[in-house]
C-alpha distance (Angstrom), angle and dihedral (degrees) to the residues before:
residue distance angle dihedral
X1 . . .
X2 3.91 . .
X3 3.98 107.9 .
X4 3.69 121.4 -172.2
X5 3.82 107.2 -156.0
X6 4.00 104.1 -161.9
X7 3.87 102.4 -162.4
X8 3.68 87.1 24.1
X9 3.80 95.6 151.7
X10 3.99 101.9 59.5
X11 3.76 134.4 86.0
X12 4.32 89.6 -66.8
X13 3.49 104.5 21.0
X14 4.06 97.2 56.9
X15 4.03 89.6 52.9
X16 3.79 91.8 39.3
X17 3.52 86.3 57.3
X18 3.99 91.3 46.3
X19 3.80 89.5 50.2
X20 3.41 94.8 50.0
X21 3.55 96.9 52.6
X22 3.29 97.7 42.5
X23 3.68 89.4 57.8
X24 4.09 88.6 49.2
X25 3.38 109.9 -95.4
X26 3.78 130.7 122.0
X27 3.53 104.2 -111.9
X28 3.95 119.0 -179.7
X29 3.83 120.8 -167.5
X30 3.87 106.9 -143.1
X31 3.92 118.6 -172.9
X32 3.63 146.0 138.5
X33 3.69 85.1 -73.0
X34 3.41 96.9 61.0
X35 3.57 98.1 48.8
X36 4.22 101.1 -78.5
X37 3.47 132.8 136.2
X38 3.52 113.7 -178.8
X39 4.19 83.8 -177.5
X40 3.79 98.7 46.7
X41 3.72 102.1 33.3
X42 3.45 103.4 -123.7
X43 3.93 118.4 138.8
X44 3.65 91.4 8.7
X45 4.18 90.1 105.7
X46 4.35 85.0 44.9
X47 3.76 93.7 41.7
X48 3.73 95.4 47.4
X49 3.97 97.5 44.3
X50 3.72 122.1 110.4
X51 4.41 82.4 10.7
X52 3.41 117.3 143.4
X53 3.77 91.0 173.7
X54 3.74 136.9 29.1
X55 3.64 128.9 -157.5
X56 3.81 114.4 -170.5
X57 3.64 112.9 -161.2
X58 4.00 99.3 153.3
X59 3.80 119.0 131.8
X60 3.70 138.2 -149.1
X61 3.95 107.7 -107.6
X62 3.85 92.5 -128.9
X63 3.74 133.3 27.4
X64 4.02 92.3 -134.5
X65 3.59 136.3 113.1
X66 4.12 81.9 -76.0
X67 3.67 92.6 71.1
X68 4.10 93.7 79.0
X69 4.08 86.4 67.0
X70 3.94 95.0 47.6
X71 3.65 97.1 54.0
X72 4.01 92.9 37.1
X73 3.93 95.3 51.3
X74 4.23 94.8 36.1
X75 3.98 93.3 43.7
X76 4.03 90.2 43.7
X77 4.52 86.2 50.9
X78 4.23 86.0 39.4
X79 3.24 101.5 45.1
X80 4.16 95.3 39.3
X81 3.90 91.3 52.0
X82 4.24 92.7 41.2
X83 3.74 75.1 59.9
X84 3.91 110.3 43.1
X85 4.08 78.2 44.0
X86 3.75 97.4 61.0
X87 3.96 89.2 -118.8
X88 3.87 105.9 179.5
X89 3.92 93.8 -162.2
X90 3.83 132.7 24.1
X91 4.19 114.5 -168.1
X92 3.85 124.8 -161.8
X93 3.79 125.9 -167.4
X94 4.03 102.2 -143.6
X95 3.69 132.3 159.9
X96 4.10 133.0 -90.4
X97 3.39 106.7 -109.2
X98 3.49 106.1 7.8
X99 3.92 103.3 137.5
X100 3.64 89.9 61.3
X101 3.70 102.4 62.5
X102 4.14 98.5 63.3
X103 3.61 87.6 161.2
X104 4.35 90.7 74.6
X105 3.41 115.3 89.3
X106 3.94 83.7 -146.7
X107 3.28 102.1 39.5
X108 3.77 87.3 61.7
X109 3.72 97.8 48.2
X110 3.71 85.5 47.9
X111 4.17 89.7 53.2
X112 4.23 82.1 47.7
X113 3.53 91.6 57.2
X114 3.94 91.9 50.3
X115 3.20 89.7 50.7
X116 3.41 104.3 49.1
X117 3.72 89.5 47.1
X118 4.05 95.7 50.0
X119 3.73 97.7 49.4
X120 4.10 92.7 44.6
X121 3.78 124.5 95.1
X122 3.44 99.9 -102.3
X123 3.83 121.8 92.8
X124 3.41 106.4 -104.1
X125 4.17 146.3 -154.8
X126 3.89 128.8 175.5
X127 3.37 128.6 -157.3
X128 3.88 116.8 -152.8
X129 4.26 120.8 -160.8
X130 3.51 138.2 177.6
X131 3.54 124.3 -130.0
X132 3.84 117.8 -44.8
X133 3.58 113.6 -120.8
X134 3.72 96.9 -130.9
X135 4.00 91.2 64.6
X136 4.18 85.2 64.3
X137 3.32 81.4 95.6
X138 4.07 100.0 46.5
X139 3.47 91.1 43.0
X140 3.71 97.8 56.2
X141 4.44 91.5 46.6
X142 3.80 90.5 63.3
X143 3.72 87.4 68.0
X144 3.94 106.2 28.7
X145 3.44 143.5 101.4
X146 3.78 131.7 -178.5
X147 4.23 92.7 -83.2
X148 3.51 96.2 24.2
X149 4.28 153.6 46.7
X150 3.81 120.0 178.0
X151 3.41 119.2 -164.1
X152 3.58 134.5 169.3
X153 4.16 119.8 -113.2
X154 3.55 96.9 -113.3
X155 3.58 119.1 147.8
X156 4.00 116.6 -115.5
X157 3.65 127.6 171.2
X158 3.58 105.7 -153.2
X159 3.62 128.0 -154.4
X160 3.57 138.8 -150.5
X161 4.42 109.5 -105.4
X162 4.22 81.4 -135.8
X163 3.67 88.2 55.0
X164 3.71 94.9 53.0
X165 3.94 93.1 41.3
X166 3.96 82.6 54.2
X167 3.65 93.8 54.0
X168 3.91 95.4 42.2
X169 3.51 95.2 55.7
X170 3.77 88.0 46.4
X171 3.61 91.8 55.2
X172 4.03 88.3 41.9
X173 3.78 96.6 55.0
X174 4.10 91.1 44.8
X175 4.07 133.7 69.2
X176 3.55 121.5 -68.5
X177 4.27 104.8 -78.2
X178 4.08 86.9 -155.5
X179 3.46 77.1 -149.6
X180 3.57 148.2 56.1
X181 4.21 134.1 -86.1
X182 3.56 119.8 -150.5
X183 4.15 111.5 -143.5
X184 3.76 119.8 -177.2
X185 3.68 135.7 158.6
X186 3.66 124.7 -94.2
X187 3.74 100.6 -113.7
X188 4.28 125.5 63.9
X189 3.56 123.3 -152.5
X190 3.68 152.4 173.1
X191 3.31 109.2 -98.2
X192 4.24 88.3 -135.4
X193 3.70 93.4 40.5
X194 4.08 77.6 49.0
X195 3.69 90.8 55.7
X196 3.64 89.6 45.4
X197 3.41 91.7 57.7
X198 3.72 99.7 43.3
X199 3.68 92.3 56.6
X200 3.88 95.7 45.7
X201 4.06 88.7 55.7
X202 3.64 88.9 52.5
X203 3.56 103.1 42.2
X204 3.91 97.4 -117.3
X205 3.74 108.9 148.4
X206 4.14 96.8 -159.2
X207 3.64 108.5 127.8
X208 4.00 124.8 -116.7
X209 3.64 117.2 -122.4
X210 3.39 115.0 -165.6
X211 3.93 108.0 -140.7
X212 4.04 126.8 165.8
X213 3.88 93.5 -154.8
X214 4.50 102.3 52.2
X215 3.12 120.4 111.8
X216 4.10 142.4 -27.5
X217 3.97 87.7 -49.9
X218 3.85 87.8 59.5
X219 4.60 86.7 78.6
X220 3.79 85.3 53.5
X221 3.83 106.7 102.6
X222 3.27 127.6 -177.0
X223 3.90 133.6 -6.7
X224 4.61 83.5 -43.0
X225 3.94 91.6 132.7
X226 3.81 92.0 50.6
X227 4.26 129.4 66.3
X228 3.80 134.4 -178.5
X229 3.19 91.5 -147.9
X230 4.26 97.8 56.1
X231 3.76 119.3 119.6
X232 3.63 92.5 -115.9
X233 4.01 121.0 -138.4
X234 3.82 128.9 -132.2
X235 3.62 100.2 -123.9
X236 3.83 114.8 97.4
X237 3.88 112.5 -162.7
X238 3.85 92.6 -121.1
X239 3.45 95.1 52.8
X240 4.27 85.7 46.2
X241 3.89 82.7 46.3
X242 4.17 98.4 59.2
């Protein structure tokens, strides 16, 4: 099959693309780069020709009350030229629970782009994560200084971005779900005690302080960024830590 990967040079996209043709397919990463716009329209009609799949892995620039209007206007060019193009299957990478947590800018936008995606004509499949492993890191700097990182003790279950790649191009390469697959790694944690952990792998002698009010994680209640029912991947984050 002919996949267009928009986004198909970031973090995901290059090892969807990798996956994909390593199981066969011709997989083409389309981005900014390459002459994309997924705001302006240009290259969408180019990108999209000859497609029988397309894997959306673009991403708002910010995670503010700005991200609504990315995903609205790229999702309404995307979806529109998936659809002039005869695309049989459009994928999105979203996040597990991310129509419970209204109070998230992002989280919000994200739901919009679902939702624009699931009631459009194009057959459709979503792919839900939990949070990549290799945003530990970014996750713990919005809330640091040089002695110290406060998070809150919500409970993530944090996946491997190799283990979501995997189960995009899975999904990519398969029938339209018309509906949306949960994948999580195998192990939950505390998001402090996940801190904690981080910075004893790495040698970084800051101290964790546990506190229910820092940072975006902070709106999260509950077990939100964890399900039962996930596909869970083989990575665990100690193993992805050594």
């Amino acid at each position: 099959m002919k996949i267009a990967v928009i986004g198909g040079t970031g973090l995901i996209g290059s090892q969807v693309v990798r996956d994909l043709r390593a199981a066969g397919h011709e997989a083409v990463p389309h981005a900014k780069s390459t002459g994309v716009d997924v705001l302006g329209g240009q290259g969408l009609d180019e990108a999209m020709a000859g497609a029988d799949v397309v894997v959306n892995l673009t991403n708002s620039p910010t995670f503010d009350d700005a991200s609504p209007a990315f995903f609205q206007t790229s999702m309404d060019n995307l979806v529109a030229a998936a659809d002039r193009a005869g695309v049989g299957h459009f994928v999105v990478l979203s996040i597990v629970g991310v129509d419970q947590v209204p109070e998230l800018d992002y989280y919000r936008a994200k739901t919009l782009q679902e939702h624009i995606l699931a009631t459009g004509p194009v057959p459709w499949s979503i792919v839900r994560a939990t949070q990549f492993m290799e945003f530990v890191d970014g996750i713990m700097s919005w809330t640091s200084d040089a002695d110290t990182v406060r998070l809150p003790a919500t409970p993530i279950q944090p996946i491997a971005a190799a283990d979501v790649a995997a189960e995009v191009a899975e999904v990519a390469a398969g029938a339209p779900l018309n509906g949306i697959r949960d994948i999580a790694g195998p192990d939950v944690f505390p998001l402090d005690e996940l801190g904690r952990l981080t910075l004893s792998r790495k040698g970084d002698h800051r101290t964790v302080v546990t506190d229910p009010t820092a940072g975006m994680f902070a709106l999260v209640k509950g077990d939100v960024l964890t399900d039962p029912n996930a596909r869970l991947a083989p990575t665990r984050y100690t193993d992805w830590l050594a």
